[in-house]
N, C-alpha and C positions, 0 to 999 in steps of 0.2 A: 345169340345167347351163348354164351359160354361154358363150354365141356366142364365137369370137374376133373380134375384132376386124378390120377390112376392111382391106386393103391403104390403101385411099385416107383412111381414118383414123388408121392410123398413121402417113403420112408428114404428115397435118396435126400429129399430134401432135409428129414430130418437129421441124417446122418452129416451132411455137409456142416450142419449148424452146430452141432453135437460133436465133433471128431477130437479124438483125444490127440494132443501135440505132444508127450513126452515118447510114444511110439516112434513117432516119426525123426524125432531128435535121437533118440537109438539104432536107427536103423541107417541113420545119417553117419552118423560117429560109425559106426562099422563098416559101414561102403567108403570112407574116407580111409579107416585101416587096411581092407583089403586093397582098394589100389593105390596105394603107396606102395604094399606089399610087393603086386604084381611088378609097377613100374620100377622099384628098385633093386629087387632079388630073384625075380622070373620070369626078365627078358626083356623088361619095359614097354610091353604093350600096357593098356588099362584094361580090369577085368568087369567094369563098369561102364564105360563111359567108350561108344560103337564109332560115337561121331571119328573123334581121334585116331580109333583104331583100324578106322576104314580109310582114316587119308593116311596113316603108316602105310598101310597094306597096298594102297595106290601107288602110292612113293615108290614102295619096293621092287613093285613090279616094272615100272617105269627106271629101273634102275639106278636109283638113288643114292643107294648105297646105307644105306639108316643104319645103324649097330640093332636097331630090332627086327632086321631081316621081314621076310616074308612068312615064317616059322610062328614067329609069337603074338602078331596082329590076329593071323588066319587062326592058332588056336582059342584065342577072345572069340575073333565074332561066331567061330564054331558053336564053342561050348555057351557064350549066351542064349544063339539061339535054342540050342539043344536044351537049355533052361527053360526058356520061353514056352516053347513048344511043349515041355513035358508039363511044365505048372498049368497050361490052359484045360485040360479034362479033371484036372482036378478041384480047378476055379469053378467049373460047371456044374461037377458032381454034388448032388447031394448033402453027401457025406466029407462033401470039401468045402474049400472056403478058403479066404489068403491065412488063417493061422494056421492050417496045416500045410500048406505054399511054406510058410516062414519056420515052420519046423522041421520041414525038409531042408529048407536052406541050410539051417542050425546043424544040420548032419552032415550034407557036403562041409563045411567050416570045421565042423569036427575033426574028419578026416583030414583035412588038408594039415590042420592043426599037428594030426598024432605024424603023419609023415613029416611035416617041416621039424618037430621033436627026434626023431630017430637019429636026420644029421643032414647034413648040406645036400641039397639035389644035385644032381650030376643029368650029364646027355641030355635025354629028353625030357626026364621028369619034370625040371621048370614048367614046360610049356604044357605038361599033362596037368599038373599043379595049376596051371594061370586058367585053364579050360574049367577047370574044376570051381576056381572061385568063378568065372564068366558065369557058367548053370549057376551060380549062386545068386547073382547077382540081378542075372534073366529071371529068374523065379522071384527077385524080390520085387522087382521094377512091378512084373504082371502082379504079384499080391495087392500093392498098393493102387494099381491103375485098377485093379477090379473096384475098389471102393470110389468110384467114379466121383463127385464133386469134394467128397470127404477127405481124400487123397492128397498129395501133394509128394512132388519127386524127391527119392531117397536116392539116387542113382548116378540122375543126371541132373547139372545144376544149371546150367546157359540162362534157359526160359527165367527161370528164378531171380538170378542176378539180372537179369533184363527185367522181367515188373517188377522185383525191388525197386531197380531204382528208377524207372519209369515211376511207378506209384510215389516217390519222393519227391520226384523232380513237379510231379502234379500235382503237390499238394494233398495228397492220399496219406499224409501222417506219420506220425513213427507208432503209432498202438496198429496200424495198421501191416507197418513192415516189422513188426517185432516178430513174425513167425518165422517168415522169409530167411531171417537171417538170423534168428538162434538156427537152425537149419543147416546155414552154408558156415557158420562157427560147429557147430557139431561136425561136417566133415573135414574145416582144417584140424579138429582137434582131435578128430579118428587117425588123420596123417600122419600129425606131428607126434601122435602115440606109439604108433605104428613105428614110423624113422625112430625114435629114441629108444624104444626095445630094442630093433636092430642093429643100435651101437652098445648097447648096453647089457642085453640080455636077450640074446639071438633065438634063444630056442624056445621063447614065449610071445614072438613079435603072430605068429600066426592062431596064438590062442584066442590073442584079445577081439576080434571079431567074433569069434565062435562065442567064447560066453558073452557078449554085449546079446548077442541074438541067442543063445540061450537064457540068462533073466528074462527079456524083454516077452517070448515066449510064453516063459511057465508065469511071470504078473499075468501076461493077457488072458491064460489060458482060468487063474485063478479067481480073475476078474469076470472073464466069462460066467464062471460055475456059480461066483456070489450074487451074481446080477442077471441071472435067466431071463430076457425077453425087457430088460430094461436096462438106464444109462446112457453112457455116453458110447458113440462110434468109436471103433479100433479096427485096427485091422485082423481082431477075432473074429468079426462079425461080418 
């Protein structure tokens, strides 16, 4: 005979089925900002994506010789983790939850924003800078994996572009891969945002992350308040 089902797997279940996609196409578009950012003006590691920044940091050590030295790999996977880490008791808490994860983020971004404004990094700041967006980016990853089947990667995209087009190539549809890939078009278009401020108008290429993840934020946080204990999944809940 068969168990029912647990309280706390239904409501993933419900959440999976439920999960709002314009969060995640914002969160997309701003992880695609930030590392452009990193990879073009703060050393060229990624401050997102660990896979890359751990075979730089191999390279390095192995003497490679990379123009990203050993310096701007190790401060990614530092301050990721140091992201990670910090956003997990607050994933736990009570009192937390991945909107407040993502509105922490929205303050590192902030800052990084108000220092990239004052005027060109110099010495070390790059890599204090790239560590800063990492914790940002580590805190975004853990928000989103908190929302376990609802979820889907803002960060890192490999898996993604592999069932994309695994699901295509099987016959799995295009209503099926239409998420997938508004997704991985939201972080070429965070990039390509990103590059063209930085030819164009330098001293606002590190805003445009901060406010994509400030709106997306205060909608969730507003949407929250109108719809107490009902709706759809986000990552407020």
């Amino acid at each position: 005979m068969k168990q029912p089902r647990s309280g706390s797997t239904r409501v993933v279940t419900r959440r999976a089925a439920r999960v709002r996609v314009w969060p995640l196409l914002a969160l997309s578009l701003a992880s695609g900002a930030v590392d452009a950012l990193a990879v073009v003006a703060l050393g060229g590691a990624f401050a997102g994506v660990m896979t890359g920044n751990l075979v730089f940091l191999g390279a390095a050590l192995g003497g490679a010789g990379l123009p990203e030295g050993v310096a701007a790999p190790a401060a990614a996977v530092g301050g990721y983790v140091l992201g990670t880490v910090c956003a997990a008791p607050v994933l736990r808490a009570r009192w937390g939850g991945p909107l407040r994860v993502l509105a922490a983020e929205t303050v590192l971004l902030a800052v990084v924003a108000g220092v990239w404004a004052v005027g060109r990094p110099t010495g070390n700041e790059p890599y204090a800078l790239l560590a800063t967006l990492a914790a940002a980016m580590g805190g975004q990853a853990s928000a989103v994996l908190a929302l376990g089947p609802a979820g889907a990667p803002t960060t890192f995209f490999t898996s993604t572009l592999t069932t994309l087009v695994l699901d295509l190539v099987r016959g799995g549809g295009v209503r099926r891969a239409a998420a997938p890939l508004a997704r991985l078009c939201a972080l070429v278009l965070g990039a390509a945002l990103a590059a063209l401020l930085l030819r164009t108008a330098r001293v606002w290429a590190a805003a445009l992350p901060a406010a994509v993840l400030a709106a997306t934020v205060t909608a969730l946080a507003l949407a929250r308040v109108r719809r107490p204990g009902r709706g759809q999944a986000s990552p407020g809940d």
